[in-house]
N, C-alpha and C positions, 0 to 999 in steps of 0.2 A: 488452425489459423496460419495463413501464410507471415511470413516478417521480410520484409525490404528493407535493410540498413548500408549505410556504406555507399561507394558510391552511388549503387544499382537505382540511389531515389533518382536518379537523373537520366533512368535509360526508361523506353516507351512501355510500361509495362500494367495500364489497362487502356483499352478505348474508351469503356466510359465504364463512369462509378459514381457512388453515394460516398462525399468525407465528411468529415469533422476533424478540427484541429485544435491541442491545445496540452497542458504537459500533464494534466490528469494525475496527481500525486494523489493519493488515498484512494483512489481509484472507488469514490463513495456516491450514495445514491443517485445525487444531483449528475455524476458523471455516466452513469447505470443509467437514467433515465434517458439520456441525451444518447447514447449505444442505442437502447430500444428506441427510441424515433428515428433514427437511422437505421438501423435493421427495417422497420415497418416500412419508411420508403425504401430499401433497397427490397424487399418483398413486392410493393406495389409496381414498381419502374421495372422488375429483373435485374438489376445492377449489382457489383459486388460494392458488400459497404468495408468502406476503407476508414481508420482510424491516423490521424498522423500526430506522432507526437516527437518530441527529444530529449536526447542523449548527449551528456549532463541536461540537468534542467537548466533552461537559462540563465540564471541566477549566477550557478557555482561558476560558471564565464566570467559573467559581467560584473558581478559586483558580489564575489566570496565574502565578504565580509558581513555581508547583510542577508543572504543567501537563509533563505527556512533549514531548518531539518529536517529531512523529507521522510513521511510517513512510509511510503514503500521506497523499498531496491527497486532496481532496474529489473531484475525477475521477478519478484511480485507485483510489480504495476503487469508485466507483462503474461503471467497465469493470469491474475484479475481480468485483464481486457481477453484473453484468451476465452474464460471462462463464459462471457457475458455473451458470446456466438457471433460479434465481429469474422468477419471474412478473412480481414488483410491489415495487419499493423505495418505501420511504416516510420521507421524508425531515425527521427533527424540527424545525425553527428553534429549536436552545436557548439561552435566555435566562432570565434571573433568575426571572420572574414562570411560567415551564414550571417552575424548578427547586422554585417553590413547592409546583405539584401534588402532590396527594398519591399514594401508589402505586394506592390504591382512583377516586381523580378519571380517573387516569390510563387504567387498565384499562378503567372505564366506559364513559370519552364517548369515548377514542383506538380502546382495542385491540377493544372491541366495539364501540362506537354507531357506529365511522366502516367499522372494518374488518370485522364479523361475526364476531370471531373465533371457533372454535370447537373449537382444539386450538393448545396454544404450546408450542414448544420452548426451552429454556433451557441456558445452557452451565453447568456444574456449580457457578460461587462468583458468575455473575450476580444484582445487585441493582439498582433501580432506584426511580423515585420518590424523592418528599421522605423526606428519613434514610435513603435508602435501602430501603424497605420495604416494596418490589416484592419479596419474597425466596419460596422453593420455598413457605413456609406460606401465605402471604399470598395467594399462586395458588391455591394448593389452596381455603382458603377461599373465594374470590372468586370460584371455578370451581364451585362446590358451589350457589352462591348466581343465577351467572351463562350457568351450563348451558354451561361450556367444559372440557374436558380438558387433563392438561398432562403433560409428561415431562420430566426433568433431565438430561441426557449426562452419563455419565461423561467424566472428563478423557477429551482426546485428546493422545499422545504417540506416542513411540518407543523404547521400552524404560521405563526409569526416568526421560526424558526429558519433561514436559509441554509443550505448544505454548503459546507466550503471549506476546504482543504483548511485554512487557516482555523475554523472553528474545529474543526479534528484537533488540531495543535492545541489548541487554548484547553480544550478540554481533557486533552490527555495528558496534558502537563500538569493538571489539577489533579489526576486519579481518578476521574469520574468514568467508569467503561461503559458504566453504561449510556451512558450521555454518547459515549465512544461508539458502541456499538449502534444506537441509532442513528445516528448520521451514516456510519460506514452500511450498516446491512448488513454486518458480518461482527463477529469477533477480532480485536486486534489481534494483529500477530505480527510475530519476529522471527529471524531464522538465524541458522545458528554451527556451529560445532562442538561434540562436547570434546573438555578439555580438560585437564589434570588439576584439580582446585587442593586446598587446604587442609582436605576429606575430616573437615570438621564434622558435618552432618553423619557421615559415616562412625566415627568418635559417638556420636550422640545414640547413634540406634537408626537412625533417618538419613541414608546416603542419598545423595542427591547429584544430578548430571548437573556440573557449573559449563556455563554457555558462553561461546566467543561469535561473538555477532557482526555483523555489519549495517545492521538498522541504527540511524544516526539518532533514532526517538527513540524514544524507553517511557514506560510509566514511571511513576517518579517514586523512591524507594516503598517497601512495605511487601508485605505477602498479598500473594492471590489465589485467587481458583483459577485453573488453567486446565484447557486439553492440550497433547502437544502429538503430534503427529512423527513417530521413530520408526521406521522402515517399515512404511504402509499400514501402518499400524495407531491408533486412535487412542491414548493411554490417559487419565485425569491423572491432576497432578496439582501439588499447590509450588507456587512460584515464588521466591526471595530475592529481591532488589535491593541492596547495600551494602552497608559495611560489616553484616555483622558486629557492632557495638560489643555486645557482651564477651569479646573476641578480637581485643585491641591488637591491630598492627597493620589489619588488611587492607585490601584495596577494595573496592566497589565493583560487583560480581551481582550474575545472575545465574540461581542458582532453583533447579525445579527434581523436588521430589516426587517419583513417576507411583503411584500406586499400583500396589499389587502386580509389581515388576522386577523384574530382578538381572537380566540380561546383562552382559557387559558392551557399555554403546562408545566406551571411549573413540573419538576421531567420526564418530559418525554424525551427519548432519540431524537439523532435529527443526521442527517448527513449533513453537508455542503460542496457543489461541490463549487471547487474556480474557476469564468470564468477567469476574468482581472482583474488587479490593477489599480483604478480610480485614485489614490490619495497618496502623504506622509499623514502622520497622520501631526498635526499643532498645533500651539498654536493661538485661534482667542483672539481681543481685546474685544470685547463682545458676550453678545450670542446671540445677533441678528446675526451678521455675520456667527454665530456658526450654527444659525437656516437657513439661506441662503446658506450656506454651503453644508447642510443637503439633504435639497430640490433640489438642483443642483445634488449631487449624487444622490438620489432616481430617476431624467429623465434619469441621464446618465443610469443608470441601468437597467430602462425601454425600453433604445434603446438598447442596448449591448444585452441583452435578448429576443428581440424581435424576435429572427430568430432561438433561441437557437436547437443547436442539437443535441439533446436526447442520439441519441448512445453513445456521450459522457460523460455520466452520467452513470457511473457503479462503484462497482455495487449497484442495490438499493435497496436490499437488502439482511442486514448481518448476519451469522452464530453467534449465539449465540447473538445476539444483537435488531438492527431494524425486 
C-alpha cells in the first residue's frame, strides 16, 4: 500500500481514483465494509482506491479536552487499512489552519486536484471540512460541478446493533472482548515494549514480560487470555491489568505471562491480542492463594486458547513497528 503524508497531499499525484474519507479509529467492520465497496468500484472502474484520512485525529487539535482515546495508534489504524487491500492511504497532517479549509477548498485542491477523484464513498453520518460541511449535499453539489460521483453506505451493523468506533469504547471499557471482538472482526490489541517491572511474577514462579505502551485504551483492570505476537512468533499467554493488590505499593502495569516461553525479550516490541476476560483483578490473603490463583488462570487459558482462531489475529504485523 502506497502512503502520501506531508506535504506530497498537495502535489498531482493520481488522475483519477476511487476515495473515501474519514479518521477510521478501530479500523472495525463498518469501516472494512466501506474499504471493500471501494475496492469493488475501484475493480469495476480500473481506478486506484484511495483511502484519506488524519494525522492527529481531529479532535486532539480542536478540542483535547474532550478528545476520545483512540482505539488504534497511528501504525495500527495504518497495518489495519494496509491489510484490508486498499491501494493508497493518504495521510492528513491536521492542524488548526487544515481545520480552517473549507469543505469546497478541500474537495478542490485535496480530493480532486491532488487525488483525481472521480467517485467517493462515504459512511452514512460522515461530515467533514470547516463546520463540517463536507456532508452527502455538499458532494452531490460539488460532484455536479466537479465531474465526480458519490454514494452514502448505509449503516453497517449486526442486527439492531451499529458498528461505531464509539461503541468499541463503551464496550471495552466495560471488559466485554467479546462484544470487542465482533464489532472489530479481530481481537483487540495493544503494542508495546517490554520493560524492567517488579519481577514479582518471577518471585512467584510466573515471570511475566510487564509492557510499556502507547495505546491511550486499555481493557479495564483484571486477567485475560491473550495471543501476543514476540518476534514473528504467535505465543498464548494470560494478561494482568492493575495494581497488583495483594502487593501494595505499585503502580498500574501490564503485565503478560507468555506460555511455554522462556527467551529473554527485554527492550523488545511485542503486540498483545486480547481473547476473554478470566477474572476481576483481587486482593488475595496470602500468596499461596495468589499462587493458586495463578495456576487456575494459566488452565483456563490453555482451554480458551485451545481452538484459537487465527484470522482473528490481525494484524501481525505492524507498519513502522513489529
Amino acid at each position: 500500500m502506497r502512503i502520501i503524508s506531508g506535504s506530497d497531499i498537495f502535489d498531482n499525484n493520481f488522475n483519477k481514483s476511487i476515495v473515501t474519507v474519514g479518521n477510521f479509529d478501530g479500523v472495525h467492520r463498518g469501516h472494512v465494509e466501506l474499504f471493500n465497496r471501494l475496492k469493488k468500484m475501484s475493480s469495476d472502474l480500473c481506478l486506484p482506491s484511495v483511502v484519506v484520512t488524519f494525522e492527529p485525529h481531529p479532535l486532539k487539535v480542536l478540542s483535547p479536552a474532550t478528545a476520545p482515546n483512540l482505539i488504534t495508534t497511528y501504525n495500527q489504524k495504518v497495518s489495519l487499512i494496509a491489510d484490508t487491500g486498499i491501494d493508497c492511504l493518504v495521510v492528513i497532517p491536521f492542524t488548526f489552519e487544515i481545520s480552517k479549509m473549507s469543505a469546497e477548498d478541500f474537495v478542490g485542491r485535496v480530493l480532486c486536484g491532488s487525488l483525481g477523484m472521480k467517485h467517493i464513498v462515504i459512511g452514512h453520518d460522515y461530515a467533514f471540512g470547516r463546520d463540517r460541511r463536507g456532508n452527502y449535499e455538499t458532494l452531490e453539489q460539488l460532484g455536479a460541478e466537479l465531474g465526480f460521483t458519490l454514494e452514502d453506505l448505509e449503516p453497517i451493523g449486526d442486527g439492531k446493533l451499529v458498528f461505531s468506533s464509539s461503541l468499541v469504547r463503551s464496550q471495552l471499557v466495560s471488559g466485554d472482548m467479546d462484544a470487542v471482538s465482533n464489532i472489530l472482526g479481530r481481537f483487540y490489541m495493544i503494542t508495546g515494549t517490554v520493560v524492567h517491572g517488579r519481577e514479582i511474577g518471577h518471585s512467584l514462579g510466573f515471570p511475566t514480560a510487564n509492557i510499556s505502551t502507547p495505546n491511550e485504551l486499555l481493557p479495564p483492570d483484571g486477567v485475560y487470555a491473550v495471543m501476543t505476537m514476540v518476534e514473528g512468533q504467535l505465543i498464548k499467554g494470560a494478561c494482568n491489568i492493575g495494581l497488583n493488590p495483594t502487593f501494595e505499593g505499585g503502580s498500574r502495569t501490564i503485565e503478560v505471562f507468555l506460555l511455554d516461553f522462556s527467551d529473554q525479550i527485554y527492550g523488545k516490541e511485542i503486540a498483545v491480542y486480547f481473547v476473554r476476560k478470566l477474572r476481576d483483578v483481587k486482593k488475595f490473603p496470602d500468596i499461596q492463594r495468589l499462587i493458586n490463583a495463578i495456576k487456575s488462570d494459566v488452565e483456563t487459558t490453555r482451554t480458551i486458547l485451545s481452538n484459537i482462531q487465527e484470522c482473528m489475529i490481525k494484524p501481525k504485523l505492524l507498519t513502522g513497528t513489529l
